[in-house]
Phi, psi and omega in degrees: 000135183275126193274133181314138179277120188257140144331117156288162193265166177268146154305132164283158172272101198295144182291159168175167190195127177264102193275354205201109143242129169236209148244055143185028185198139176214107191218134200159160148317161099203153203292166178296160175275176187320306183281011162098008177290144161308128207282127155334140157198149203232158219210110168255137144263095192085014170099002178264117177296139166217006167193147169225126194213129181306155155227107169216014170287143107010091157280091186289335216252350152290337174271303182303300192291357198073078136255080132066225260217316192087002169268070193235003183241167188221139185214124185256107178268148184264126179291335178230091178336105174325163199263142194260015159276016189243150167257121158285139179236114178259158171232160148204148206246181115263143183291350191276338166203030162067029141307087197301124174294189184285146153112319190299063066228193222224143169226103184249115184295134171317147189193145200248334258240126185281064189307184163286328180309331186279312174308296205282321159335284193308325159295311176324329138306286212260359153242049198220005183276148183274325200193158202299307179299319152302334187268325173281353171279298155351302173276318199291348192276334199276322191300317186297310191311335198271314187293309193305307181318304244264316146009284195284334160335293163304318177300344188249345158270340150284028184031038169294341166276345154314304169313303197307317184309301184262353152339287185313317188263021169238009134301329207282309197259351189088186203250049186241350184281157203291094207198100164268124187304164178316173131297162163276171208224128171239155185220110208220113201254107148300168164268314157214163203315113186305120181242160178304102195074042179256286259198147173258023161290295165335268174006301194282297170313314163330277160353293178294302158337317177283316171287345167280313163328291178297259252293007203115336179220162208282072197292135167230134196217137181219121166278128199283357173229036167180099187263008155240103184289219178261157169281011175240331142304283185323307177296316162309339191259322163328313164275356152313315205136335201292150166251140184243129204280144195199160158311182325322298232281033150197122208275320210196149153001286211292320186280323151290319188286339166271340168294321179257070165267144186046044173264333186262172193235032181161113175234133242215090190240141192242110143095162198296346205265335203240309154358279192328301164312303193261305186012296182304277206293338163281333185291330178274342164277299202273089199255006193249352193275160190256171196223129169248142204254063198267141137342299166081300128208174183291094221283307208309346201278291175315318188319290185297315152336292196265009169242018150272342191276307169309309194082056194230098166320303165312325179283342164310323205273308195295255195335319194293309165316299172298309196314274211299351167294305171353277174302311172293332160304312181320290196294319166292320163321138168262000163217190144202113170291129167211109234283316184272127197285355185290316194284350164292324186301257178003283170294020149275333128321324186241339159197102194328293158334319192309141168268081201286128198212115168279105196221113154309175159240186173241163182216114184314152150270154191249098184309327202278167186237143190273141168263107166280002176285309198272014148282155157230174178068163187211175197195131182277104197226140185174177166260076173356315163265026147244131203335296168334303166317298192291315194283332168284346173269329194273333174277339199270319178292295202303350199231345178249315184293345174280347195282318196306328173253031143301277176322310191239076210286012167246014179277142188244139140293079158340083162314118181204121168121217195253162146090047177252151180283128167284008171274351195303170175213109201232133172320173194268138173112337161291123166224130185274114160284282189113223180297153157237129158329313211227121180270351167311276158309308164297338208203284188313334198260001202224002199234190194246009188173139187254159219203136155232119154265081193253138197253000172172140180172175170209175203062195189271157159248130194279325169261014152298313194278332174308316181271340137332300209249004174242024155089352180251129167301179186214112174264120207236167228236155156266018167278285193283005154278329179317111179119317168298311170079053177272142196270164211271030131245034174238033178273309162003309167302325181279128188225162182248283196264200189311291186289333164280336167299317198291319174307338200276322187266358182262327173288338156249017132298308190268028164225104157317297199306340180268357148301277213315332183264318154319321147322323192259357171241333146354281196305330188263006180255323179292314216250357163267019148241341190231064192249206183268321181288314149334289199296307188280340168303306196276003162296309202302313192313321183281272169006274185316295195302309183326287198287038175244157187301149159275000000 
């Protein structure tokens, strides 16, 4: 008789358990063996021994559960952290018959990520240091690793090994091999980041950005005087396309342009304050890129306007100085832009050398036709914090506006826009809008003519051309005309002082059809120079001249 097939018993599994694998830490329980010794346990990484550990630490919560005594654990620091470009398999065993414990093994995925375990080393290094000398052997090293980081940063934001990659093989094969090059990259450096409809600085740089864009290249823009902007800035330029350079990964200017050195084919410095700085430090990082100077206006020109207007001796000494930046900008520049054909004119007269290029911005057009019969009011529109502005809202209520509501006691003058001081005190008849989204809506659609007085300034004024160009006139200073060239049936527009403004503005309030007909050849005067198309011709033409030998 065949005796019943007995099932052999399995070895039992002694308990034990791996509560912890890390790359620098290996940690869990296990019980002791028969003769009650602390259990042996050998530690694999990838099937390789790399540590053998007692399990004899004092566990209370193992004595709480009935483990003997709780001197059943082990916690392993690894001295030198498994490298996280690597996949890790850790096991841990027992040694007396290879017997994994539960949990065993652990599989820790390759990961390129600055985890916490590495964060805590390091603090654990840099607060375990004692003294001045150990702490500066510390810093100097993290400082090198931070500097090496910051270094391969740039190089991958300014695709330089690409480049370099095909530099090498068109030495090598000539510049017919089948390889498409990098796009070129322009860099267009503010004091800060342009937002859409603060400023006709904005206005402007935008503009230009977008046309550097059609033309080809991949445009970055950084403000030199907030390298952490608002995220909403930042963000409204982001979803253009544009990239924009900010802290950590760059303290300055001064740091882009040497990490990504000679990564740009074109640097783009706006108004005299960022000239001034870089000009040099870009010819000298960037030594193959052509470098442009815009203007934005001619700041010495506005300075002095306002220390005749003031009587302020300091603003003379302050104009004469910006005169001479101005110009030596002018003069280092392989171009210099400027939106007015008068200030081309000017710098073409003050430094002779200069490559001078009249490059507009665009400004959409507006299709809709205003009923100027069912409007009222009229509006003032700028940025307050810039001087010119401020100073014109503030003489046109006290000088104009009361003789105007006389004639007309429902007209209201409209404040529109950002940065106006909230402490002023404005006559009956003033209503502070402040900022608006949309001038559209807000302002264009609603008033029957719009007024810039301005008493000293320089350049195009962007909200002139803005209200220009949505068909409403604008009655202006010949200070807020400059530039414009407007043809004699739009001189009508112009008035210089208190009393010829008011005749001017009361007679076309109270005739809609001459706003109206006026308003449509503005508008069609405005929209055959400052249009998109405009604009990137005569940019790329300023390009091109820039780059011919002098």
């Amino acid at each position: 008789m065949t005796p019943p097939y007995v099932v052999p018993a399995r070895p039992a599994v002694l308990p034990g358990y791996l509560d912890i694998a890390t790359r620098r830490r290996i940690a869990g329980w296990a019980q002791a063996g028969e003769s009650g010794e602390p259990a042996s346990l050998q530690v694999l990484d990838n099937g390789r021994l790399i540590a053998r550990v007692i399990a004899n630490q004092n566990r209370p919560d193992l004595q709480q559960a009935g483990f003997g005594d709780g001197r059943l654990g082990f916690d392993l620091l690894i001295p030198a952290p498994l490298s996280a470009h690597e996949r890790h398999i850790i096991q841990v065993r027992r040694e007396a018959d290879g017997t994994e414990l539960i949990g065993s093994p652990v599989v820790l995925e390759t990961t390129g990520t600055f985890d916490e375990d590495l964060r805590e080393l390091l603090r654990q290094v840099a607060g375990g240091a004692q003294a001045n000398p150990e702490r500066e052997n510390i810093l100097s090293f993290l400082a090198q690793i931070a500097d090496d980081l910051l270094t391969d940063h740039a190089r991958a934001d300014g695709g330089q090994e690409q480049h370099d990659h095909y530099r090498r093989l068109a030495r090598r094969h000539g510049p017919e091999i089948d390889i498409k090059p990098r796009a070129q990259r322009a860099l267009l450096v503010d004091e800060r980041l342009p937002v859409a409809g603060h400023d006709a600085g904005s206005q402007a740089l935008l503009s230009h950005a977008r046309a550097l864009q059609a033309l080809g290249y991949e445009v970055s823009l950084v403000a030199a005087d907030d390298l952490s902007p608002p995220a909403d800035a930042r963000h409204a330029l982001q979803a253009e396309g544009f990239t924009i350079w900010r802290a950590p990964h760059y303290a300055s200017v001064e740091e882009i342009l040497r990490r990504q050195s000679g990564a740009f084919d074109l640097v783009y410095l706006h108004r005299i304050g960022t000239a001034a700085r870089y000009l040099s430090l870009a010819r000298h990082h960037q030594p193959a890129a052509t470098l442009l100077y815009s203007v934005a206006d001619l700041h010495h020109l506005r300075i002095a306007g306002q220390a005749e207007i003031e009587k302020r001796p300091e603003l003379y000494a302050l104009s004469r100085r910006t005169r001479l930046e101005e110009c030596t900008a002018a003069w280092q520049a392989d171009a210099v832009l400027t939106h007015s054909p008068a200030e081309a004119a000017w710098l073409r007269q003050a430094v002779p050398q200069a490559r001078v290029a009249c490059v507009p911005w665009a400004i959409r057009k507006r299709d809709h036709t205003p009923d100027f019969a069912a409007r009222r009011h009229i509006a003032f529109i700028g940025n307050y914090r810039h001087a010119p502005n401020l100073d014109a809202a503030l003489w046109f209520a006290r000088d104009v506006l009361p003789d105007l509501r006389v004639q007309n006691p429902e007209l209201e003058l409209l404040l529109v826009g950002p940065y106006l001081p909230p402490h002023l005190h404005w006559p009956e008849g003033v209503r502070v809008l402040g900022h608006v989204a949309d001038l559209e809506t807000s302002v264009f659609d609603h008033v029957r003519l719009t007024i810039a007085p301005l008493r000293y300034g320089a350049g195009i004024k962007g909200k002139v051309l803005e209200s220009l160009m949505a068909g409403i006139p604008c009655v202006m200073t010949p200070v807020a005309a400059e530039g414009l060239d407007l043809p004699p049936s739009l001189t009508a527009l112009v008035a210089e002082d208190a009393a010829s403004q008011s005749a001017r503005i009361s007679a076309l309030y109270a005739d809609p059809d001459a706003c109206r007909s006026l308003g449509q050849a503005a508008q069609a005067h405005v929209a055959a120079t400052f249009s998109a198309d405009h604009t990137q011709a005569a940019l790329r033409k300023a390009i091109l001249t820039a780059r011919q030998p002098r």
